[in-house]
N, C-alpha and C positions, 0 to 999 in steps of 0.2 A: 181670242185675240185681244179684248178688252182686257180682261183681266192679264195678260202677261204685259201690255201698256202700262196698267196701274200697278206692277210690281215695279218693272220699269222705273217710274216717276219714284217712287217709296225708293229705291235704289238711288237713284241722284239726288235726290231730295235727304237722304241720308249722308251720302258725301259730300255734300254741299254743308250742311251741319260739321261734320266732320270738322271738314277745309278749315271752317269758319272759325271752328275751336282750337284747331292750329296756330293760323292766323294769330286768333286774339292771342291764344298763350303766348305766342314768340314776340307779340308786341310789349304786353304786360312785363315780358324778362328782359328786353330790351333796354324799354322804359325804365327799369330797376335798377339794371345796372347802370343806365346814364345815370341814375340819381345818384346810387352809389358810388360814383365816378366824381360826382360834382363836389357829394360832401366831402367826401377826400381831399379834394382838393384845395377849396375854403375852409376846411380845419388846418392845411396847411399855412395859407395866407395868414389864418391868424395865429399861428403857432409861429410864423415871423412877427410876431409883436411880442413876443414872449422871447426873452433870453436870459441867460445865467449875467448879472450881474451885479453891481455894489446899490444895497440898500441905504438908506440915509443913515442907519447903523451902522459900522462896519464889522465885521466878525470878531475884531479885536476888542471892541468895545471903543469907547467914546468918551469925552467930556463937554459939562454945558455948564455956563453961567447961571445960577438962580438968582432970586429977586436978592440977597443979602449979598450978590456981588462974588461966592465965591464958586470952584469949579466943584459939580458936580459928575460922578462918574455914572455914565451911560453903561448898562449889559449890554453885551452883544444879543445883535437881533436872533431871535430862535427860528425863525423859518428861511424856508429855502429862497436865497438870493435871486427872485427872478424880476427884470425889469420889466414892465410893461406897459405898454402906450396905451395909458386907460383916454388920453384925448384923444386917440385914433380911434380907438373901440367904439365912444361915446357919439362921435360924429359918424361913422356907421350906424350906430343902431340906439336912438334915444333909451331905449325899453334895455338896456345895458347897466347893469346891477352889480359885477364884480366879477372876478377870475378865479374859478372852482378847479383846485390840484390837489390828486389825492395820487400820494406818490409811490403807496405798497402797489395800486394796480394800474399805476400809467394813465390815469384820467385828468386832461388837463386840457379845460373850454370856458368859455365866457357863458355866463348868466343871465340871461335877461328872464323879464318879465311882462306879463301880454295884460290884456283887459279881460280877458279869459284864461280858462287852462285847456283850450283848444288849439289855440292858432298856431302857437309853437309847437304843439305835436307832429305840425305836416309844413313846416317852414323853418328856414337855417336863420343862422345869426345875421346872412344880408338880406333874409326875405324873400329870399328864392324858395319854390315847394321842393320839399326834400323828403325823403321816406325817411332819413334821419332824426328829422327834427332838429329839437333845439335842447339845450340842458337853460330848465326854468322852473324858475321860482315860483310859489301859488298864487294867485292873482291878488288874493287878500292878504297879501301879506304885507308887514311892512319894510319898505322899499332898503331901508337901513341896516336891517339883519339886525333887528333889535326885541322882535318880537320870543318869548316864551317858546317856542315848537314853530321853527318856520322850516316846510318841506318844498324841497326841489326835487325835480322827475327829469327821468330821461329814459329815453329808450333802451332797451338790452339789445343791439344788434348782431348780427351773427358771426361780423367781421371783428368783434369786439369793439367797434369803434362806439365813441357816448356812452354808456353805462353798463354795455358788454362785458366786461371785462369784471363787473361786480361777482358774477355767477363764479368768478374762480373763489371766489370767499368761499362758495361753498363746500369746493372738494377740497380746500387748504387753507384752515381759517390761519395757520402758521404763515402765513402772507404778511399777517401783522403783528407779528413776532417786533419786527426790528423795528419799525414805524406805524403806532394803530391812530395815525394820524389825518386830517385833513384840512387844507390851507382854504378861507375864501378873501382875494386882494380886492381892496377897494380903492378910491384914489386918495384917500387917509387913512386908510386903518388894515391891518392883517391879522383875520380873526383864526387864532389856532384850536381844531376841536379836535377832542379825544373819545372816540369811539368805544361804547359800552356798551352796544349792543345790536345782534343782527339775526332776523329770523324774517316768517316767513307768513303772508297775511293774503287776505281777501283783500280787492279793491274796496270794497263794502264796509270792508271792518271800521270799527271804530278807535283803531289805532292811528287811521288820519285824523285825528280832534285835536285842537287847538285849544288852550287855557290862559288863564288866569290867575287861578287860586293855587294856593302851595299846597292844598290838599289835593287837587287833582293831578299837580305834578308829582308827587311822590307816588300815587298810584299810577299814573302813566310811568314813570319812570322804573318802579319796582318794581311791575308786568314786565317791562323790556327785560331786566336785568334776571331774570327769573326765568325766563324763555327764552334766552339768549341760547343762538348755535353756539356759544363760545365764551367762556367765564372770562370777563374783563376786570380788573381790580383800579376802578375809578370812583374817584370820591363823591359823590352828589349832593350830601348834604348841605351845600353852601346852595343849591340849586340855581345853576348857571345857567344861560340860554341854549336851547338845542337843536341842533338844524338835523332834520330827516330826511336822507336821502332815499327816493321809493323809484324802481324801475320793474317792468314787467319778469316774472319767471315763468319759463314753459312754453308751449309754443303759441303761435301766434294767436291773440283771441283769448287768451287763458285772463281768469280773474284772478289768478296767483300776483303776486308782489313779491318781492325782497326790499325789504327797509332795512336801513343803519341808518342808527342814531351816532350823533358827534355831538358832545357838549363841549359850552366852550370854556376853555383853558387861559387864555391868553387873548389879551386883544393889544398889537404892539402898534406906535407911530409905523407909517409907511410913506418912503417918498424916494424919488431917484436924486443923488448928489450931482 
């Protein structure tokens, strides 16, 4: 009698375990997809700050008065015409660094930057916690986009939303066939960078390092372009500033990386007329 008691108990006490892992799981996916629900949403809001519109350039090109009084002609602006309310942006979220569009695979979010490179892992652009995150710049970096190698992170998410959409580089680097380009808008300036290289690293590696010297950029640079998924024909010997794009590959937990480099190309005036 005791003993079929105590199978008994090891039987509910088993379902009860059970239940409980139910339970949690159906909370856990719940909870996932209200996040995922959320971020959707608020990438919407702020993708209404963003519209096709006239740069202080106009496509036709332009004229200005220089200092001797006579007209000068303006080129038309090279990047894509988008308006954006960087004082909206700004007054949302101080830590608001610039407007990242990168147009072969449809990725286009505001930038900020934390006192770490935690907190925007697991917080959106209004500071809400989000499984999303945030697309951010390294903590040490500087704030100008003026540094040597400055890397911004984002998540790979499943929905391709944030830096999802990278991992199509891999089955089709003819993606960037027509445009191997990417825009970052600031409230003066629109830096244009042209991508020369993209492969695939350890969180660990030492392909995160930051420089200085023109010696270490030529070797950081000539590893990239040497190892590249995809032979890019870009010039570097003027050694321009380079921003590295790094997002997780593989599944969740993995120390895999996918980085692309974009050197910059172009840095144009930017302002709304």
């Amino acid at each position: 009698m005791k003993k079929n008691r105590m199978k008994m108990l090891q039987y509910v006490a088993g379902i009860l375990v059970l239940t409980a892992l139910v339970v949690f799981s159906g909370y856990k996916l719940i909870t996932s997809v209200i996040s995922d629900r959320r971020a959707e949403e608020e990438h919407q809001r702020l993708l209404n700050m963003v519209v096709a519109g006239q740069p202080q350039t106009s496509a036709e090109g332009s004229a200005e008065t220089d200092e001797s009084g006579e007209d000068v002609e303006l080129l038309p602006a090279q990047y894509p015409p988008l308006s954006i309310d960087m004082e909206a942006l700004r007054e949302m979220n101080g830590d608001f660094r610039g407007w990242f569009y990168f147009p072969a695979v449809e990725v286009s979010y505001p930038v900020v930057q934390g006192e770490d490179n935690e907190y925007y892992l697991k917080h959106s652009f209004e500071k809400e916690k989000s499984n999303s995150g945030s697309i951010f710049m390294d903590c040490g970096a500087s704030p100008d986009w003026s540094d040597r190698n400055t890397f911004v992170f984002g998540h790979n998410m499943r929905d391709g939303s944030m830096f999802g959409t990278f991992r199509e580089l891999v089955d089709d680097s003819s993606l960037l066939d027509a445009n191997p380009r990417f825009y970052i808008y600031t409230e003066d300036t629109v830096y244009t960078y042209e991508v020369f290289s993209y492969y695939m690293a350890r969180k660990d590696s030492n392909r995160y390092m930051v420089f200085s010297s023109d010696e270490n950029y030529d070797q950081y640079t000539g590893w990239a372009v040497e190892n590249s998924n995809y032979v890019f024909d870009v010039d570097l010997s003027g050694r321009p500033n380079i921003v590295s794009l790094s997002t997780c590959y593989g599944s969740a937990g993995t120390s895999r990386r996918l980085l692309i480099h974009g050197v910059l190309t172009l840095a144009e005036p930017y302002g709304i007329r």
